[in-house]
PDB file with SEQRES, HELIX, SHEET and CRYST1 records, atoms N, CA, C and O in Angstrom:
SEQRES   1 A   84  UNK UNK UNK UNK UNK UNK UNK UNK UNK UNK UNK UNK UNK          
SEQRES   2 A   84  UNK UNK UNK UNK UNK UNK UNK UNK UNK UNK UNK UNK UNK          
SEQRES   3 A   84  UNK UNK UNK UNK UNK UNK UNK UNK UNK UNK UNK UNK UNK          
SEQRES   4 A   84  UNK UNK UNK UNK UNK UNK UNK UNK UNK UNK UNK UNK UNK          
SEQRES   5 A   84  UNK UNK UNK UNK UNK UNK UNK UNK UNK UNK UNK UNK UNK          
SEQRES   6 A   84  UNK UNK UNK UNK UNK UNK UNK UNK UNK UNK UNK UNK UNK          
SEQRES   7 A   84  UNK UNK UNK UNK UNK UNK                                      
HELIX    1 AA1 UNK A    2  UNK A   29  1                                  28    
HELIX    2 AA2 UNK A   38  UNK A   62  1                                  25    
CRYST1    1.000    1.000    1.000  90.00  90.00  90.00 P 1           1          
ATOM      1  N   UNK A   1      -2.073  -9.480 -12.095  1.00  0.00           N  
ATOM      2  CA  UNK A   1      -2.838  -8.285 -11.847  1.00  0.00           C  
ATOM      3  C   UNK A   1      -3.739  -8.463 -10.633  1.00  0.00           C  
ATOM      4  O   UNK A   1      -4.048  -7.531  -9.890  1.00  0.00           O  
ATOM      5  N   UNK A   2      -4.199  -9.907 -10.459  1.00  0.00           N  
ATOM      6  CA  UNK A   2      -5.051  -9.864  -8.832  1.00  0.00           C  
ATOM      7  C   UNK A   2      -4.230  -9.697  -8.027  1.00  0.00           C  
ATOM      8  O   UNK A   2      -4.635  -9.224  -6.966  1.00  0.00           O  
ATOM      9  N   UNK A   3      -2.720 -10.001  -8.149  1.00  0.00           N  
ATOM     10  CA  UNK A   3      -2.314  -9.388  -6.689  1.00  0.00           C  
ATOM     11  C   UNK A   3      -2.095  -7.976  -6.299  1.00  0.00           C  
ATOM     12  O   UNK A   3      -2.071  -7.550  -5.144  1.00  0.00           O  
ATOM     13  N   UNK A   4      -1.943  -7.319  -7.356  1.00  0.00           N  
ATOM     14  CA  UNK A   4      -2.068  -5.591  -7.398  1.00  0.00           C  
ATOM     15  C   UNK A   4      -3.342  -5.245  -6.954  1.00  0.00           C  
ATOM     16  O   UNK A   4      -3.434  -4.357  -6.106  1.00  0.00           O  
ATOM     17  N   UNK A   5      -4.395  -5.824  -7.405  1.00  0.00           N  
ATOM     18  CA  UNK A   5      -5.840  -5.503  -7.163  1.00  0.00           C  
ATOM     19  C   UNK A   5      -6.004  -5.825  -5.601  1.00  0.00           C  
ATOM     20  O   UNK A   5      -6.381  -4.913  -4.866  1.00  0.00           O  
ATOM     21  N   UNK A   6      -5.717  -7.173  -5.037  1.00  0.00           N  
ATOM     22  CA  UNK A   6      -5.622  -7.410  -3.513  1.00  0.00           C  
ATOM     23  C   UNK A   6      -4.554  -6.610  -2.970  1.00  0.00           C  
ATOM     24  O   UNK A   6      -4.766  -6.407  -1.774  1.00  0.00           O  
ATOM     25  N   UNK A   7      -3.509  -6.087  -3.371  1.00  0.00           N  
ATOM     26  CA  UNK A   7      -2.516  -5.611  -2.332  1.00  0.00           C  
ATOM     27  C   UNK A   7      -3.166  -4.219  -2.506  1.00  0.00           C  
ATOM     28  O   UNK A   7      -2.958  -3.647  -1.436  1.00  0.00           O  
ATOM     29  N   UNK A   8      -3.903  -3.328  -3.390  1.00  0.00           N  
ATOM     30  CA  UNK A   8      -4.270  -1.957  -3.183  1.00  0.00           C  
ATOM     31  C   UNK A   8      -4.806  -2.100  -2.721  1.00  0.00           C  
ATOM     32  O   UNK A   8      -4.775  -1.514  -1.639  1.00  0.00           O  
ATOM     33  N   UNK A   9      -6.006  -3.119  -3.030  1.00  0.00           N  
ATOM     34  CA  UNK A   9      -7.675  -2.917  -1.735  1.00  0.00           C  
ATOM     35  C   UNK A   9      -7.096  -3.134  -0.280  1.00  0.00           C  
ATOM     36  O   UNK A   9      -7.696  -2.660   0.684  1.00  0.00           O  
ATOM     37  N   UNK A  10      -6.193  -3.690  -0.161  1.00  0.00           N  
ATOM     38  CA  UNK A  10      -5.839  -4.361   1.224  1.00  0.00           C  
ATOM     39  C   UNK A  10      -4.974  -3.406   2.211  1.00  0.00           C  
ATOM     40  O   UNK A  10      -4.635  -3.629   3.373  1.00  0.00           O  
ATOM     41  N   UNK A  11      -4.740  -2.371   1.463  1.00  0.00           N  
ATOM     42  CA  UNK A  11      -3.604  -1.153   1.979  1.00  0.00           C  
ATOM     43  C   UNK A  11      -5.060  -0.278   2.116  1.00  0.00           C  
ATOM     44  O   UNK A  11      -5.146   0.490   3.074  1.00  0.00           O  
ATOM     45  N   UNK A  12      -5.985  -0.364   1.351  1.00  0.00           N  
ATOM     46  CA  UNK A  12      -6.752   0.706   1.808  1.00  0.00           C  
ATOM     47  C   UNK A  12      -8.173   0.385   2.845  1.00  0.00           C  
ATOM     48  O   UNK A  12      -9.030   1.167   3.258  1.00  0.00           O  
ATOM     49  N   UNK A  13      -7.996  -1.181   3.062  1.00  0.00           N  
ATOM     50  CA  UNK A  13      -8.697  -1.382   4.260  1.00  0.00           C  
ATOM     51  C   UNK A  13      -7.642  -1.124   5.450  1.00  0.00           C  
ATOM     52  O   UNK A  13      -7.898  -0.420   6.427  1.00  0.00           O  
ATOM     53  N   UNK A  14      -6.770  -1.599   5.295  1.00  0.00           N  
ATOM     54  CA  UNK A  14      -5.574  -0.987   6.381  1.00  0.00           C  
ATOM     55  C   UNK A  14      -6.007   0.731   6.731  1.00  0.00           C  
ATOM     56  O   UNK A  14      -6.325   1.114   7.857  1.00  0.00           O  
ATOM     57  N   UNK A  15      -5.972   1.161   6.141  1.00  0.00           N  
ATOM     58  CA  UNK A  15      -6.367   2.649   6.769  1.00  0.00           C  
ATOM     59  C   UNK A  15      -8.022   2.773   7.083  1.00  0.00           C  
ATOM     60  O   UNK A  15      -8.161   3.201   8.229  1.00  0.00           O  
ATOM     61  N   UNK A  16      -8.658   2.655   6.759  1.00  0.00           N  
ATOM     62  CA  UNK A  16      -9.850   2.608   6.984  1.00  0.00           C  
ATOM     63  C   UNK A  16     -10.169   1.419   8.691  1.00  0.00           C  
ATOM     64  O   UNK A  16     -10.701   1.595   9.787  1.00  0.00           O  
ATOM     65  N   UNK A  17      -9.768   0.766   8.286  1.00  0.00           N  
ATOM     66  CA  UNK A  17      -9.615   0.183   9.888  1.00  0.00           C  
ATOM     67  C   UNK A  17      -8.962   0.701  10.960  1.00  0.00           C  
ATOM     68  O   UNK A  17      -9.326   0.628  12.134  1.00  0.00           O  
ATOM     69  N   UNK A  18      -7.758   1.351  10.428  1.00  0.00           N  
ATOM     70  CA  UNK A  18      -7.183   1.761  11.252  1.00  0.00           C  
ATOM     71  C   UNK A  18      -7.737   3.059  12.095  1.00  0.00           C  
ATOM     72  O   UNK A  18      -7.617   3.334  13.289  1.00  0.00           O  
ATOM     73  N   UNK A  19      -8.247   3.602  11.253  1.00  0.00           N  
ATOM     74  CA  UNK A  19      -8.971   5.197  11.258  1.00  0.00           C  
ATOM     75  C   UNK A  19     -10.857   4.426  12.317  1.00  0.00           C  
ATOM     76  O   UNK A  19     -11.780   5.170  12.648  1.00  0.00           O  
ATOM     77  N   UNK A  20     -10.835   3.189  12.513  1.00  0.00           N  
ATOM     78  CA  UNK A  20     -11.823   2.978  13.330  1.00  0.00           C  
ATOM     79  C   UNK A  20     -11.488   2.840  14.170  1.00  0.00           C  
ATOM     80  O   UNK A  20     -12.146   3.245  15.128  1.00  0.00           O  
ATOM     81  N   UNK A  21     -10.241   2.176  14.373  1.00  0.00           N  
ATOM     82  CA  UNK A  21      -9.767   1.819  15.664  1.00  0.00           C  
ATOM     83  C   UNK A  21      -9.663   3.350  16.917  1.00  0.00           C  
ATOM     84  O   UNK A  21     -10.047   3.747  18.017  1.00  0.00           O  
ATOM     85  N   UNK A  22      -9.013   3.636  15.964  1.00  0.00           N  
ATOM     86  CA  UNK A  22      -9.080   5.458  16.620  1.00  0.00           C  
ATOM     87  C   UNK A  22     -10.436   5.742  16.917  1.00  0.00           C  
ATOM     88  O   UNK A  22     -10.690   5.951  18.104  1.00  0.00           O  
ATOM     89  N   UNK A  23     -11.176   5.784  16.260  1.00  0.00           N  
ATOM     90  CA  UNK A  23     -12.409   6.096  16.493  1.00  0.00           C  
ATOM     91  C   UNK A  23     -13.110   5.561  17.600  1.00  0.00           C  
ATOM     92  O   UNK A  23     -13.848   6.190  18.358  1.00  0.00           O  
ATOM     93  N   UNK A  24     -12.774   4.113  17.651  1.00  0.00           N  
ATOM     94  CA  UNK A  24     -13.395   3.236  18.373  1.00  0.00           C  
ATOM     95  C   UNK A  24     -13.032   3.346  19.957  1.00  0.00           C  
ATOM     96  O   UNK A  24     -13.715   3.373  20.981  1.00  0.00           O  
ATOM     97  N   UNK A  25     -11.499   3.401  19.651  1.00  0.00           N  
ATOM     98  CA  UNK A  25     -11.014   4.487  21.306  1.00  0.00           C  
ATOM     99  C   UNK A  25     -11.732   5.189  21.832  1.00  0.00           C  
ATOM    100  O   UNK A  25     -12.588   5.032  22.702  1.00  0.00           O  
ATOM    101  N   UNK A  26     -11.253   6.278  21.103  1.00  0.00           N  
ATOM    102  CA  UNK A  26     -12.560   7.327  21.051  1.00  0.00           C  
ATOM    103  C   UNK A  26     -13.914   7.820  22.221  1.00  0.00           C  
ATOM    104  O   UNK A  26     -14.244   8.666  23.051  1.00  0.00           O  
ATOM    105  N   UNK A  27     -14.385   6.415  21.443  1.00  0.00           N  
ATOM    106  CA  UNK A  27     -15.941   6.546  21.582  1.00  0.00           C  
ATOM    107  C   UNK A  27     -15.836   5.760  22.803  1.00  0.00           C  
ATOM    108  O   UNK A  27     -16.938   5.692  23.347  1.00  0.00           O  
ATOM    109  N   UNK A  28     -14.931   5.145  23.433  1.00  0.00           N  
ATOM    110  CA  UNK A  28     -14.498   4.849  24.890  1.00  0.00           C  
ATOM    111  C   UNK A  28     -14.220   5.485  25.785  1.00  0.00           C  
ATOM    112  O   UNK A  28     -14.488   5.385  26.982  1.00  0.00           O  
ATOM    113  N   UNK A  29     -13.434   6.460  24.993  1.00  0.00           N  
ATOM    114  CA  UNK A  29     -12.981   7.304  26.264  1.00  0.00           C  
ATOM    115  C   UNK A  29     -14.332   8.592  25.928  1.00  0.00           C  
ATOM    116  O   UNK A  29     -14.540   9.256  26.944  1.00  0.00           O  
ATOM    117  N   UNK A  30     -14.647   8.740  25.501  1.00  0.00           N  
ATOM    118  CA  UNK A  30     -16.088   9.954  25.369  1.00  0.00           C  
ATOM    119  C   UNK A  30     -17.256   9.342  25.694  1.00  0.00           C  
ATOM    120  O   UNK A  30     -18.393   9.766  25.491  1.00  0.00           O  
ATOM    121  N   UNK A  31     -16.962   8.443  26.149  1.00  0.00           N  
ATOM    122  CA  UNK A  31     -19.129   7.390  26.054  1.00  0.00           C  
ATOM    123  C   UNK A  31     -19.876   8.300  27.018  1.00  0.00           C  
ATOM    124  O   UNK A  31     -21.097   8.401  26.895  1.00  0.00           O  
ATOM    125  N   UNK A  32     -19.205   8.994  28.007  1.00  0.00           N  
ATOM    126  CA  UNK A  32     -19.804   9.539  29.191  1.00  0.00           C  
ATOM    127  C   UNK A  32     -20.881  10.511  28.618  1.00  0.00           C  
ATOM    128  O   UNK A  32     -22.065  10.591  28.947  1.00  0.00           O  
ATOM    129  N   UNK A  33     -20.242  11.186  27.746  1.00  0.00           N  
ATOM    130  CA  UNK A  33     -21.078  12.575  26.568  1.00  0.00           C  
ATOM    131  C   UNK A  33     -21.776  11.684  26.041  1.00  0.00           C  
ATOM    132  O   UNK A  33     -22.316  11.612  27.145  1.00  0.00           O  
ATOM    133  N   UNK A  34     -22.263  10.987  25.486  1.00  0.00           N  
ATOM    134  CA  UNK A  34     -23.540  10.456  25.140  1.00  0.00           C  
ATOM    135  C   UNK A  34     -23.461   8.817  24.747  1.00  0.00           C  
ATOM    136  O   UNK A  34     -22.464   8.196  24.377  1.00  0.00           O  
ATOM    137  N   UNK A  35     -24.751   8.349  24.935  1.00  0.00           N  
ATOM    138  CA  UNK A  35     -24.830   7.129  24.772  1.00  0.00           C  
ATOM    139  C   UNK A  35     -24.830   6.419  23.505  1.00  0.00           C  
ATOM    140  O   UNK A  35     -24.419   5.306  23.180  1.00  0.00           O  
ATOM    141  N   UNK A  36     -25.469   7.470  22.805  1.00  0.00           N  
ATOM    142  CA  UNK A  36     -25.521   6.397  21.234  1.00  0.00           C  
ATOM    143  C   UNK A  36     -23.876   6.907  20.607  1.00  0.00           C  
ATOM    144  O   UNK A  36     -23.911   7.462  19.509  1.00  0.00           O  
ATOM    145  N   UNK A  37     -22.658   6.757  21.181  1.00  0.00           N  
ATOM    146  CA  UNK A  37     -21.622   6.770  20.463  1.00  0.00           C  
ATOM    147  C   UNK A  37     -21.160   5.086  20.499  1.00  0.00           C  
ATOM    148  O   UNK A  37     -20.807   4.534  19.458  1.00  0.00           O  
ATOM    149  N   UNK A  38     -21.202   4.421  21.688  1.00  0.00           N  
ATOM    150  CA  UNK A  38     -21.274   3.406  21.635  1.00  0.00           C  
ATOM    151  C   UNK A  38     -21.889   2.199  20.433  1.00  0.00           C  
ATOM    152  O   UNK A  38     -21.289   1.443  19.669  1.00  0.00           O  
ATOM    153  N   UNK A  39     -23.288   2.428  20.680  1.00  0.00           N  
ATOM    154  CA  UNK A  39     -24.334   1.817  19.263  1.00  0.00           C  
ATOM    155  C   UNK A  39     -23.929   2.340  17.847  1.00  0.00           C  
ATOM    156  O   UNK A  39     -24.313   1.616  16.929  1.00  0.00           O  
ATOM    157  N   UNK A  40     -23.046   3.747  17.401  1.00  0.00           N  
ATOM    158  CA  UNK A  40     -22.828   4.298  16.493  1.00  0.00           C  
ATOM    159  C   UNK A  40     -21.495   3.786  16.132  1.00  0.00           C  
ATOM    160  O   UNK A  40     -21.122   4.107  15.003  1.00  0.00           O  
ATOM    161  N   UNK A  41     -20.755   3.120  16.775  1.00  0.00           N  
ATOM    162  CA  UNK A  41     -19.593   2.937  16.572  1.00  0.00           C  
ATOM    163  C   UNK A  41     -19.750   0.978  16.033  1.00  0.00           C  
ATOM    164  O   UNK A  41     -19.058   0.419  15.183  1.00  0.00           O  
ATOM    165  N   UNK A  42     -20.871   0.354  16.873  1.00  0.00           N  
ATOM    166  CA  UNK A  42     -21.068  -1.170  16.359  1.00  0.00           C  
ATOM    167  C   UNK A  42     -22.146  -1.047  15.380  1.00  0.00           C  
ATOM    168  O   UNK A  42     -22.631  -2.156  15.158  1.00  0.00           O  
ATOM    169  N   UNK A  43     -22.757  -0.017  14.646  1.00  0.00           N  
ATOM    170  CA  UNK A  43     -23.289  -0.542  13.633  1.00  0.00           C  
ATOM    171  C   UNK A  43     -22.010  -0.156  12.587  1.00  0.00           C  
ATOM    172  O   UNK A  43     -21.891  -1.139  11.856  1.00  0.00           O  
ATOM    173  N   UNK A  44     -20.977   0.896  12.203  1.00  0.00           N  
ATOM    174  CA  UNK A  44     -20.038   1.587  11.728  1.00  0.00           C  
ATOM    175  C   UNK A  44     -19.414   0.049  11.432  1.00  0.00           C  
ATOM    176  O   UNK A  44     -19.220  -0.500  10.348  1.00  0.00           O  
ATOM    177  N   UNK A  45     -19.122  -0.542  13.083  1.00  0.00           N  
ATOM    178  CA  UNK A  45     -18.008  -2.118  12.924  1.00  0.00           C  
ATOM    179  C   UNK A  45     -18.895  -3.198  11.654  1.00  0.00           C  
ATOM    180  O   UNK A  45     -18.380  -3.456  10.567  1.00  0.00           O  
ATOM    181  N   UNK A  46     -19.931  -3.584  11.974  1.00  0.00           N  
ATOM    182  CA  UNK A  46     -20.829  -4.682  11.159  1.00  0.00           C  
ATOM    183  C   UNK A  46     -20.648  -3.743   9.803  1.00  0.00           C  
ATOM    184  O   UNK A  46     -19.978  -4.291   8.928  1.00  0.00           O  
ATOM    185  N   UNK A  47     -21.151  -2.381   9.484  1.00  0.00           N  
ATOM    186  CA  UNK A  47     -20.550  -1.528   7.728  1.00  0.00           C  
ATOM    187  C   UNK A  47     -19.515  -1.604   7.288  1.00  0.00           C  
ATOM    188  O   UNK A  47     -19.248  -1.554   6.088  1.00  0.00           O  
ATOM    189  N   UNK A  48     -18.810  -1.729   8.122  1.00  0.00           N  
ATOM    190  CA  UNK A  48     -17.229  -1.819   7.292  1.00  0.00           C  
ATOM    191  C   UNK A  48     -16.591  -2.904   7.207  1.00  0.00           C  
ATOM    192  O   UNK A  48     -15.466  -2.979   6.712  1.00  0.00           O  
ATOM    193  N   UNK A  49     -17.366  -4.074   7.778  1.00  0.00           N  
ATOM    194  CA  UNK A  49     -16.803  -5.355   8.040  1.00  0.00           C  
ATOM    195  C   UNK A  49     -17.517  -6.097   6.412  1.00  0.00           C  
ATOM    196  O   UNK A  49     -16.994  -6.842   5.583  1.00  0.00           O  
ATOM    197  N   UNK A  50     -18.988  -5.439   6.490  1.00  0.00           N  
ATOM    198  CA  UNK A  50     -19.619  -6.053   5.162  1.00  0.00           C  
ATOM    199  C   UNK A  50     -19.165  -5.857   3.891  1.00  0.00           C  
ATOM    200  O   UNK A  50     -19.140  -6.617   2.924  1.00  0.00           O  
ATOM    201  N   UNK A  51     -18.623  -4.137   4.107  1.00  0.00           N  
ATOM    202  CA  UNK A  51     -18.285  -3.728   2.837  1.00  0.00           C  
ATOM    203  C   UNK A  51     -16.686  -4.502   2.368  1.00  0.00           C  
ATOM    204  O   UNK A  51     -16.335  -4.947   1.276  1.00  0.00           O  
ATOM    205  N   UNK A  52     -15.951  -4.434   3.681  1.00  0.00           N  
ATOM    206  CA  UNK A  52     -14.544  -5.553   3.109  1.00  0.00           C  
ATOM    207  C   UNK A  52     -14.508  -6.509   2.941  1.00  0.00           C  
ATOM    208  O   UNK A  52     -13.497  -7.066   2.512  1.00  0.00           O  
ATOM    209  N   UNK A  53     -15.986  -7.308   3.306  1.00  0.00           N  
ATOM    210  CA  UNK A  53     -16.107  -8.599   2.651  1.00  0.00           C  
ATOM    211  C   UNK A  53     -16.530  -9.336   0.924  1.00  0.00           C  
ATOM    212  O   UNK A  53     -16.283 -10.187   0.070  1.00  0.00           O  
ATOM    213  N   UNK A  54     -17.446  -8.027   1.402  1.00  0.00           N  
ATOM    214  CA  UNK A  54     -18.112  -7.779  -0.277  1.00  0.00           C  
ATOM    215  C   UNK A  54     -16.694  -7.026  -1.337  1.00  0.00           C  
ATOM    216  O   UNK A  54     -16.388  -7.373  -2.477  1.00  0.00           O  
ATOM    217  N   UNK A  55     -16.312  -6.383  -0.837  1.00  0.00           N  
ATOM    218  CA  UNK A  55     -15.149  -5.956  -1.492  1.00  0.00           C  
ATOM    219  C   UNK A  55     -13.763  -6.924  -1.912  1.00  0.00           C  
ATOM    220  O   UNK A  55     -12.944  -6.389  -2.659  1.00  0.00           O  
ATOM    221  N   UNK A  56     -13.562  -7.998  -1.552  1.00  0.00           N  
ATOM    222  CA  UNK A  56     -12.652  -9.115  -1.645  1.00  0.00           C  
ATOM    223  C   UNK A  56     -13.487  -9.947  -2.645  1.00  0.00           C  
ATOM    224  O   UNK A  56     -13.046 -10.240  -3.756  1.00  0.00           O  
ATOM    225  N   UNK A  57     -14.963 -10.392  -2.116  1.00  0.00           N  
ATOM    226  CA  UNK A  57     -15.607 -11.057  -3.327  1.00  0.00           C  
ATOM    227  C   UNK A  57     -15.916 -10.736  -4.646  1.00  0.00           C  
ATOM    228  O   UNK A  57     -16.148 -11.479  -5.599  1.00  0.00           O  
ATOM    229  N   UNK A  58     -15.881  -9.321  -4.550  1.00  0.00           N  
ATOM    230  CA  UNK A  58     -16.201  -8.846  -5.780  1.00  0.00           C  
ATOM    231  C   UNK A  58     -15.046  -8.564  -6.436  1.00  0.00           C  
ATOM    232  O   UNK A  58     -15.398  -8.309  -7.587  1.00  0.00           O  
ATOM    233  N   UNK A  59     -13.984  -8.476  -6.362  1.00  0.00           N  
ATOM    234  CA  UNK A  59     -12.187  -8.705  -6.555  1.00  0.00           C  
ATOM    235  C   UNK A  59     -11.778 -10.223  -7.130  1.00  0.00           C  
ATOM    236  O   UNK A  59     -10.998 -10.521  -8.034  1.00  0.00           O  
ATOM    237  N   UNK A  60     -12.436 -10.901  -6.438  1.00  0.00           N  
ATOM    238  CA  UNK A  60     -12.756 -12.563  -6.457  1.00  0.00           C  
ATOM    239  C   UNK A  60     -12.771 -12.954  -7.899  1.00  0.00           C  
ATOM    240  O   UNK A  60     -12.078 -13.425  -8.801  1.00  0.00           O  
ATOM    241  N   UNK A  61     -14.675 -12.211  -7.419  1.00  0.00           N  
ATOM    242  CA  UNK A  61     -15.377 -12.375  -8.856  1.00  0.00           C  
ATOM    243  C   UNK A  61     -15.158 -11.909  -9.625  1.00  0.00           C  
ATOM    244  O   UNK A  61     -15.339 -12.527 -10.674  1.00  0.00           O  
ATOM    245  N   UNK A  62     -14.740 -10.828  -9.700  1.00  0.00           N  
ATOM    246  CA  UNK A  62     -14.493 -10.073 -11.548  1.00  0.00           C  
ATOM    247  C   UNK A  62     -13.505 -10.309 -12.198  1.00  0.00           C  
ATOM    248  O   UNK A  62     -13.558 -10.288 -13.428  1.00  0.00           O  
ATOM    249  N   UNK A  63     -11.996 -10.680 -11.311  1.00  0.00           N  
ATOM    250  CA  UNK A  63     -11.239 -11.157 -12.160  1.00  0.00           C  
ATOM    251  C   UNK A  63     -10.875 -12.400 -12.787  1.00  0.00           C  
ATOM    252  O   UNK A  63     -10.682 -13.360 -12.042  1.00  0.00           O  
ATOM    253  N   UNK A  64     -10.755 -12.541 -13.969  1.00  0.00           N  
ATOM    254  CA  UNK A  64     -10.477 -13.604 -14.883  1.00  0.00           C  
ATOM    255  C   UNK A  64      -9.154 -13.582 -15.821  1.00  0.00           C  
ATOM    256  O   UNK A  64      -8.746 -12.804 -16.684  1.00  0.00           O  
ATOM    257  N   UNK A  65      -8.628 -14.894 -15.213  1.00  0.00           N  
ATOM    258  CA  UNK A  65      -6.876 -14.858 -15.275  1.00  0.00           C  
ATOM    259  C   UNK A  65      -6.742 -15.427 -16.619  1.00  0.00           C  
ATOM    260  O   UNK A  65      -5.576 -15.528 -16.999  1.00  0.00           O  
ATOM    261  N   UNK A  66      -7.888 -15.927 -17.645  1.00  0.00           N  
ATOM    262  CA  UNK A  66      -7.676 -16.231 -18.985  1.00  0.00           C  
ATOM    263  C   UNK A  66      -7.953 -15.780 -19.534  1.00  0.00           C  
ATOM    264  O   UNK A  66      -8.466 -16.538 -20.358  1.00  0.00           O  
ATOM    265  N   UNK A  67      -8.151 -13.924 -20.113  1.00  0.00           N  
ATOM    266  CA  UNK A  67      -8.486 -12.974 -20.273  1.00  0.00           C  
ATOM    267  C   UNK A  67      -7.965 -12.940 -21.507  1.00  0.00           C  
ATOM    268  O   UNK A  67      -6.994 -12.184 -21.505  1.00  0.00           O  
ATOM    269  N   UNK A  68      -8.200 -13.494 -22.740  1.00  0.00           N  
ATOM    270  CA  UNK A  68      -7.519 -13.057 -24.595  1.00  0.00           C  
ATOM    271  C   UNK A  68      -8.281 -12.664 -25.396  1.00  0.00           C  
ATOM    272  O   UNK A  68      -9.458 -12.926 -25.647  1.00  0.00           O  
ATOM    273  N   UNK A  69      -7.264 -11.745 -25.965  1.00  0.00           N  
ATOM    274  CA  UNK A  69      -8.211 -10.711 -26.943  1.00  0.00           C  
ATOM    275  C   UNK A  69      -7.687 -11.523 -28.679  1.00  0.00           C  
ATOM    276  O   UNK A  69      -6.576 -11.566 -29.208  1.00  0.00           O  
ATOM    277  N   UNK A  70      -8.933 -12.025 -29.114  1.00  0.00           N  
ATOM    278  CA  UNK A  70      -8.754 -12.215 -30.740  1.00  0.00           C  
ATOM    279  C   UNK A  70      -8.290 -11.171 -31.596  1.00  0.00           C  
ATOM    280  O   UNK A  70      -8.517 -10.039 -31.167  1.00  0.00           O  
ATOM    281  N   UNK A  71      -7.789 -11.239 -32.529  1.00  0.00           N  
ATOM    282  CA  UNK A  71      -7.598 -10.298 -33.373  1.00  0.00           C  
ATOM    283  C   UNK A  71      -7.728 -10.885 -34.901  1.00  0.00           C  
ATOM    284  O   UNK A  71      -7.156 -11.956 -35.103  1.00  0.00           O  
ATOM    285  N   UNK A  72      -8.240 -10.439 -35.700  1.00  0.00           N  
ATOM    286  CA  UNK A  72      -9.303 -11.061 -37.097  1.00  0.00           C  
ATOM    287  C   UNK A  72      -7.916  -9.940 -38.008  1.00  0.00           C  
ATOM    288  O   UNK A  72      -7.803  -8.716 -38.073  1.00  0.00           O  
ATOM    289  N   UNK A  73      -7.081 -11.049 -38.568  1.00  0.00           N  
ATOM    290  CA  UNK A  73      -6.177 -10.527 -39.385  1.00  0.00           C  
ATOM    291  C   UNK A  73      -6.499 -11.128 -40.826  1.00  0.00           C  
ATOM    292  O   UNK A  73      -5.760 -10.937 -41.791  1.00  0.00           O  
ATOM    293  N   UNK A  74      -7.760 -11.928 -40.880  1.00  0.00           N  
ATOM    294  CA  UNK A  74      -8.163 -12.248 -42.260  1.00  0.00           C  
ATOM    295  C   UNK A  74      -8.064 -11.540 -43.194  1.00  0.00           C  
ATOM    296  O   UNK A  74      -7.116 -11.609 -43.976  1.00  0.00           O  
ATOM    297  N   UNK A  75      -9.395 -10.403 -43.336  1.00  0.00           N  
ATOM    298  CA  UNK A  75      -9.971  -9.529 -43.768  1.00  0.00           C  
ATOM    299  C   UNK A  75      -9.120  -8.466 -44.337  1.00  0.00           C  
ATOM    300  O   UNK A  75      -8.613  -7.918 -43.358  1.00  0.00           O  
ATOM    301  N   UNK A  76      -8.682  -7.866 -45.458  1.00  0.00           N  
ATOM    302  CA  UNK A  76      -7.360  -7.602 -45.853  1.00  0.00           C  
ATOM    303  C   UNK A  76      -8.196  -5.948 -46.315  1.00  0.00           C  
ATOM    304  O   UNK A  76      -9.039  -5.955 -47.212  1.00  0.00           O  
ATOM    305  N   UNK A  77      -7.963  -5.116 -45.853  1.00  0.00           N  
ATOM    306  CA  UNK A  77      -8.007  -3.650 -46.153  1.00  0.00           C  
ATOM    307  C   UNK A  77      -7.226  -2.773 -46.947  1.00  0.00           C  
ATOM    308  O   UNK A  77      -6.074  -2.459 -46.647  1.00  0.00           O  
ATOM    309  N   UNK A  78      -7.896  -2.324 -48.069  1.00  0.00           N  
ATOM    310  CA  UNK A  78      -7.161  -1.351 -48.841  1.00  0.00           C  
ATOM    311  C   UNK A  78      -7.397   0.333 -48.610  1.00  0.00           C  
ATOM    312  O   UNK A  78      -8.456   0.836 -48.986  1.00  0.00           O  
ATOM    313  N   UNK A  79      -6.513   1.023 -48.073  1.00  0.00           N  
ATOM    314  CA  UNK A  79      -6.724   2.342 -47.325  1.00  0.00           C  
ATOM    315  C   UNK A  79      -5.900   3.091 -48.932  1.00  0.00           C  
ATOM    316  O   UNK A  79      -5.093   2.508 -49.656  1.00  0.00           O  
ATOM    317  N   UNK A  80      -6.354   4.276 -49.077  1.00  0.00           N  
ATOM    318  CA  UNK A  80      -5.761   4.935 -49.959  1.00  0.00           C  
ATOM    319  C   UNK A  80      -4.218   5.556 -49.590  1.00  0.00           C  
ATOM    320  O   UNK A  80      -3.765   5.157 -48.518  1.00  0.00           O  
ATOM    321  N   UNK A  81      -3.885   5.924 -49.898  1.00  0.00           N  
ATOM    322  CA  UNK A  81      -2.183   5.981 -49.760  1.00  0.00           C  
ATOM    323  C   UNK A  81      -2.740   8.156 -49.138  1.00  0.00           C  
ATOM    324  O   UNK A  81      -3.508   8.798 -49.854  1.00  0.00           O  
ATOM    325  N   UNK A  82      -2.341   8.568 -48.268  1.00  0.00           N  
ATOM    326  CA  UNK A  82      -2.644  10.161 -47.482  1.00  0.00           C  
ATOM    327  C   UNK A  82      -1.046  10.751 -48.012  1.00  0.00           C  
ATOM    328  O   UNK A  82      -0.035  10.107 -47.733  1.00  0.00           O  
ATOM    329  N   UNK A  83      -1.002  11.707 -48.594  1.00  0.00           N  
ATOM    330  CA  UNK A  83       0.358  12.279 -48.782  1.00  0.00           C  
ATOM    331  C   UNK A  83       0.343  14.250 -47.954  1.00  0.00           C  
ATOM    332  O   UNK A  83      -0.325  15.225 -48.298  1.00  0.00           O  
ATOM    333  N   UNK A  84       1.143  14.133 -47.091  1.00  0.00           N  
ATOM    334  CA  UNK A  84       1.042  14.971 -46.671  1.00  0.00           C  
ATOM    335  C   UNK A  84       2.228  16.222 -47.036  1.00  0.00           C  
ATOM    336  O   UNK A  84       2.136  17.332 -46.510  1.00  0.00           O  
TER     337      UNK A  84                                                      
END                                                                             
């Protein structure tokens, strides 16, 4: 199941990067129209760089590959018999 969990997160940093890169063009070929597209585009790079880092660790961390569920078949239950 972590590799399902890494191969979805990892398809959807794929677009999200990708969708900067465009952006990041972009803001190259438009810098002339204003200056803070430049600065808006490298704080955007350092946000999305943190969040896919934090996003792999926390993928990391939460999953646990020895994951068993007990089940208590001691305890013996008498249910009344339902006739429908």
């Amino acid at each position: 199941m972590l590799l399902v969990y890494l191969g979805i997160y990892t398809f959807a940093l794929v677009l999200v990067w990708w969708l900067f890169i465009v952006s990041r063009l972009h803001s190259y070929k438009f810098k002339n129209f204003s200056y803070n597209i430049v600065k808006i585009t490298n704080l955007l790079f350092a946000f999305l760089l943190t969040l896919s880092i934090i996003g792999y660790i926390f993928i990391f961390m939460s999953y646990e590959s020895n994951q068993t569920i007990n089940l208590d078949f001691t305890d013996k239950k008498t249910y009344p018999e339902t006739n429908y």
